[in-house]
C-alpha positions as CSV (number, residue, x, y, z in Angstrom):
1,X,2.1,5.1,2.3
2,X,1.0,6.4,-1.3
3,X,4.0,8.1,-1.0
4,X,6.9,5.8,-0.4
5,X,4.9,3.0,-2.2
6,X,4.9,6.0,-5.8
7,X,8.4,6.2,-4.8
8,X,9.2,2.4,-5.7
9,X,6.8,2.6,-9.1
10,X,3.9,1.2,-7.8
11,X,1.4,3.6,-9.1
12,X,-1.1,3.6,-6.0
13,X,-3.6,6.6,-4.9
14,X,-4.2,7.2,-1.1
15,X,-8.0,6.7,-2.4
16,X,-6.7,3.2,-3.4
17,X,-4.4,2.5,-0.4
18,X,-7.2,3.5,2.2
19,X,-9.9,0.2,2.1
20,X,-6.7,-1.9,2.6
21,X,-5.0,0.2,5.7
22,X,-7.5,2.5,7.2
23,X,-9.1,1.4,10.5
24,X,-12.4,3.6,10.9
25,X,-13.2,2.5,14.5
26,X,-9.6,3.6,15.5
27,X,-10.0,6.5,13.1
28,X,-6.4,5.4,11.1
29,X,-3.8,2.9,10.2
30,X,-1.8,0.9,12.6
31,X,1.7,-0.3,11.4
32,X,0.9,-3.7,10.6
33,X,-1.6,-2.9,8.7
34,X,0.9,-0.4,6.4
35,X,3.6,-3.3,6.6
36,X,1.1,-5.8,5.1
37,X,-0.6,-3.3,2.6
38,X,3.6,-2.8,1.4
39,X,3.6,-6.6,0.9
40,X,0.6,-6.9,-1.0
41,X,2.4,-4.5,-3.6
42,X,5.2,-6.8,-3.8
43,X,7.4,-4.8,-1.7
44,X,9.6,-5.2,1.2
45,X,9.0,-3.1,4.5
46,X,12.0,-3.1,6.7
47,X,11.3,-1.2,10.4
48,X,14.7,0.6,11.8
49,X,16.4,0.6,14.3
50,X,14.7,3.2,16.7
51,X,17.1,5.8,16.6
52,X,17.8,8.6,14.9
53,X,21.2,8.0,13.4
54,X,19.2,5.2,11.2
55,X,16.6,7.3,9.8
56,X,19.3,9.8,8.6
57,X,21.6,7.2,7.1
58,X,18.3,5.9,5.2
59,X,17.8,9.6,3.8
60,X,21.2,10.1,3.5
61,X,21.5,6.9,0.5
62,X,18.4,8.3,-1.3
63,X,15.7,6.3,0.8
64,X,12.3,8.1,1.9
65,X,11.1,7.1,5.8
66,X,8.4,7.0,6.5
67,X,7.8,7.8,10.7
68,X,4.9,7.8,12.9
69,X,4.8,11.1,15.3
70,X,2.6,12.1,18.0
71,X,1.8,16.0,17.2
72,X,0.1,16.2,20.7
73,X,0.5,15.4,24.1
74,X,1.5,11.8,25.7
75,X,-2.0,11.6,27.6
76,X,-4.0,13.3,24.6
77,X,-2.0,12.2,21.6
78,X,-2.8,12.6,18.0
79,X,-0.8,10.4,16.0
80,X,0.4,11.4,12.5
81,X,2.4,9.5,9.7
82,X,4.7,11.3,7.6
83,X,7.9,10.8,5.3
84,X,11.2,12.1,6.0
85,X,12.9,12.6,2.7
86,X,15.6,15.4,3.1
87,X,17.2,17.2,6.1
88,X,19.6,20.2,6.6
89,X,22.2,20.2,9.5
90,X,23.4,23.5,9.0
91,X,19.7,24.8,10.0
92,X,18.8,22.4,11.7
93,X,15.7,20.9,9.8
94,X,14.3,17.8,8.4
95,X,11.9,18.2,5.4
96,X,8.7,15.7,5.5
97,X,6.3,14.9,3.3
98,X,3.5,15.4,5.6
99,X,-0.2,15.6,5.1
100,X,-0.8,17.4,1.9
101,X,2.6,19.1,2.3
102,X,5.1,18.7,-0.2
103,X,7.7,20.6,1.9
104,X,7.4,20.4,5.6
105,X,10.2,21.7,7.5
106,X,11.0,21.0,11.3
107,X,13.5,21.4,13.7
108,X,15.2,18.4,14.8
109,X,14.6,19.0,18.3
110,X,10.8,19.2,17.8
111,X,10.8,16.0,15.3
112,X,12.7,14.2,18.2
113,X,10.3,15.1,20.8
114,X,7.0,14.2,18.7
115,X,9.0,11.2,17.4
116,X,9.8,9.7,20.3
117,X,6.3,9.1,21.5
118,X,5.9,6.4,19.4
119,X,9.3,4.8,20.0
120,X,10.9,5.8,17.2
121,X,9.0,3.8,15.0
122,X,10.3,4.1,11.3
123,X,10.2,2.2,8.3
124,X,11.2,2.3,4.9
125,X,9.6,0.3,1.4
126,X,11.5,-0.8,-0.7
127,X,11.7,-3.1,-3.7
128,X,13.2,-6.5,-4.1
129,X,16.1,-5.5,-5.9
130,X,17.4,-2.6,-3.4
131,X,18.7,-3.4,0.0
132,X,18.0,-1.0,3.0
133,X,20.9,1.2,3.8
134,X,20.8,0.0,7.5
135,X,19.8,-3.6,6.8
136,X,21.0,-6.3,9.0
137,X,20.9,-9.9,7.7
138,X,18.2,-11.7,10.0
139,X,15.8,-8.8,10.3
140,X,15.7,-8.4,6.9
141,X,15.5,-11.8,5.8
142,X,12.5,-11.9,8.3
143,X,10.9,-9.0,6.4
144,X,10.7,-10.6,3.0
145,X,9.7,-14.1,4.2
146,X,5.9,-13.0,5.1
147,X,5.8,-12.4,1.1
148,X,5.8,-16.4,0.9
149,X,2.4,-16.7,2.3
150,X,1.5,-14.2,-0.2
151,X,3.2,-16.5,-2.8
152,X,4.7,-13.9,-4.3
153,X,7.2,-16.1,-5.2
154,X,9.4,-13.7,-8.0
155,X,9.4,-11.3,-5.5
156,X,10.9,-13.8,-2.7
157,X,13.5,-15.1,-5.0
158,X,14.7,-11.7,-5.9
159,X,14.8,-10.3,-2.4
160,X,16.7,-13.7,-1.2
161,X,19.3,-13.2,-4.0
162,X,19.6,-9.5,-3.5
163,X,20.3,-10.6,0.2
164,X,23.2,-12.8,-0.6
165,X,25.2,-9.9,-2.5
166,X,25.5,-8.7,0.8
167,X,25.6,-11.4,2.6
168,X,26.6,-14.3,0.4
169,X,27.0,-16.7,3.6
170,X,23.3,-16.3,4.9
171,X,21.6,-20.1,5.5
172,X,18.7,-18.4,6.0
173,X,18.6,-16.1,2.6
174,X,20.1,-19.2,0.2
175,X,16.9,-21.3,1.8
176,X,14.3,-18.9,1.0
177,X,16.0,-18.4,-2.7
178,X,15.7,-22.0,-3.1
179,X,12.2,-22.4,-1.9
180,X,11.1,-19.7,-4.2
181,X,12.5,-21.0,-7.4
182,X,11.0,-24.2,-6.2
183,X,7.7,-22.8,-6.3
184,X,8.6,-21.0,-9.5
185,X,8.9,-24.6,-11.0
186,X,12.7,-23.9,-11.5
187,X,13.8,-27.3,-10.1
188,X,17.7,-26.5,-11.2
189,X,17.7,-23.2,-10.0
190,X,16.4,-24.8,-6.5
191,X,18.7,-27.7,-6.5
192,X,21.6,-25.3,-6.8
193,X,20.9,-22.5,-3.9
194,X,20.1,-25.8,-1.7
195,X,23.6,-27.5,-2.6
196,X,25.1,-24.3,-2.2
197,X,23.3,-24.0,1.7
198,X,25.0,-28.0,2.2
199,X,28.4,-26.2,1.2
200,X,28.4,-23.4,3.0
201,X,26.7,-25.2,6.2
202,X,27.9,-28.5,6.6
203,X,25.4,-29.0,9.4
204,X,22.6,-27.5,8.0
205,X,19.7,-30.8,8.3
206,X,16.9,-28.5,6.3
207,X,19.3,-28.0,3.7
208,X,20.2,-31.9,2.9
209,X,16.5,-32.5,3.2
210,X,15.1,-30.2,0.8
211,X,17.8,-30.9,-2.0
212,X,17.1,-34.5,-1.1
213,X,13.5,-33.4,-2.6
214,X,14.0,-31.3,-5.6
215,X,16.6,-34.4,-6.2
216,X,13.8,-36.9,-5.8
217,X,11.6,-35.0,-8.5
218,X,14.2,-34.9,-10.8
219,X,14.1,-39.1,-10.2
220,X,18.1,-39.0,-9.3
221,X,17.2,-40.9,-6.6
222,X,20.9,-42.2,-5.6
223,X,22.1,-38.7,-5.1
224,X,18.2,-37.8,-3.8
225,X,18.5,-41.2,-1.1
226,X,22.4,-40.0,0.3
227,X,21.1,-36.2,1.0
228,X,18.1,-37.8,2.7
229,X,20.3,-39.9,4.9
230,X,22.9,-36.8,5.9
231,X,19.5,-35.0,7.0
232,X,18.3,-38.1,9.3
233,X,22.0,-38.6,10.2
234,X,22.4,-34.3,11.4
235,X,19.0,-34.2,12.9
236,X,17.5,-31.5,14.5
237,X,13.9,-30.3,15.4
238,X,12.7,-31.5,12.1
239,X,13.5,-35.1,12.2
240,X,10.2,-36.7,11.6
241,X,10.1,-34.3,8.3
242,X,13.5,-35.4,7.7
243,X,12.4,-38.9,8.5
244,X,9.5,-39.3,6.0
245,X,11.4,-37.8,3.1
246,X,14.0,-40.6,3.4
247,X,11.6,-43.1,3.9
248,X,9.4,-42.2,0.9
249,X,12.8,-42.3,-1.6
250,X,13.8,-45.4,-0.1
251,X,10.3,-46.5,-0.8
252,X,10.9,-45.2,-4.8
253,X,14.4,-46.9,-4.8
254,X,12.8,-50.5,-4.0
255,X,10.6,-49.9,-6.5
């Protein structure tokens, strides 16, 4: 983890990393616990798809994996993290970073055998501004928003808009960029990634709702009290939400 983590320019020891992702009565780390300690460090873990094809593709744009083996047997195993960072076709060999070893080379066939007891499981960190090679839109998006609870909010706005270069039609990416520069304070910034969302989707209730609100705060309450109403008027699962916003501007408007 130290490793891919040093790789981004967070400047973390394994000394550092282990209170936060070593479990002593299971003697190591399970994934989630690596995923969280990547978001804590204001990066962005993204898990691939379990094959190898992905893992190679990652390397192959500059990207370290990191993979969790079993070195043993299926009924006696011994599980082992490492990172892939290069490979060789021509002699068949991926080099990890494994242990204390700078340079550990492997055939593929063995690395696919001790690999595939865990399912393939593979991840790279990365930060904000960099986009897995592999990355597919909802997957990712579901990797960066967990950094919201973390109100990591700078970090969130810059993974949302580093989303939309690649996929400048994503609801779900234009929502979280607008809720972070909410939180940020930027109430502009927020009012235009949520317009934007109305654009693009049409039929988007969440999106009318929340630029109904940064609307309201900015006391344009005409243009705030017509977005409320296309909200109510689309619907959707949250209507009551949608509901009280409309019903507390029309409250301000009377007023």
């Amino acid at each position: 983890m130290a490793t891919v983590l040093n790789w981004t320019g967070v400047n973390v020891t394994p000394a550092e990393l282990a209170p936060q992702v070593y479990l002593p009565e299971r003697q190591g780390s399970l994934q989630l616990e690596l995923i969280g300690a990547a978001r804590r460090h204001g990066r962005i873990p993204y898990v691939l798809q379990p094959q190898l094809e992905s893992l190679m593709a990652e390397v192959t744009s500059g990207n370290p994996v990191l993979i969790l083996q079993n070195l043993s047997l299926p009924w006696f195993p011994m599980w082992h993290y490492a990172v892939v960072v290069g490979f060789d076709l021509k002699s068949d060999r991926l080099v990890l970073r494994s242990g204390r070893e700078e340079r550990h080379e492997v055939p593929f066939k063995v690395f696919e055998r001790t690999w595939r007891r865990s399912d393939y499981w593979a991840m790279v960190v990365l930060p904000p501004d960099r986009l897995p090679f592999t990355a597919e839109e909802i997957p990712y998006v579901q990797a960066v928003a967990p950094l919201e609870r973390l109100s990591r909010w700078p970090d969130t706005a810059l993974a949302y808009a580093t989303a939309l270069e690649r996929w400048p039609k994503s609801l779900a990416a234009r929502m979280g960029l607008g809720n972070s520069r909410y939180a940020l304070g930027d109430v502009r910034g927020a009012e235009a990634a949520f317009r934007q969302a109305t654009k693009e989707h049409p039929n988007a209730s969440p999106a009318f709702n929340n630029l109904a609100q940064v609307l309201a705060d900015q006391d344009r309450l005409t243009e705030a009290h017509s977005a409320a109403r296309r909200a109510v008027e689309i619907g959707g699962p949250q209507q009551k939400i949608f509901r009280d916003t409309l019903k507390q501007i029309e409250t301000r408007l009377e007023n």
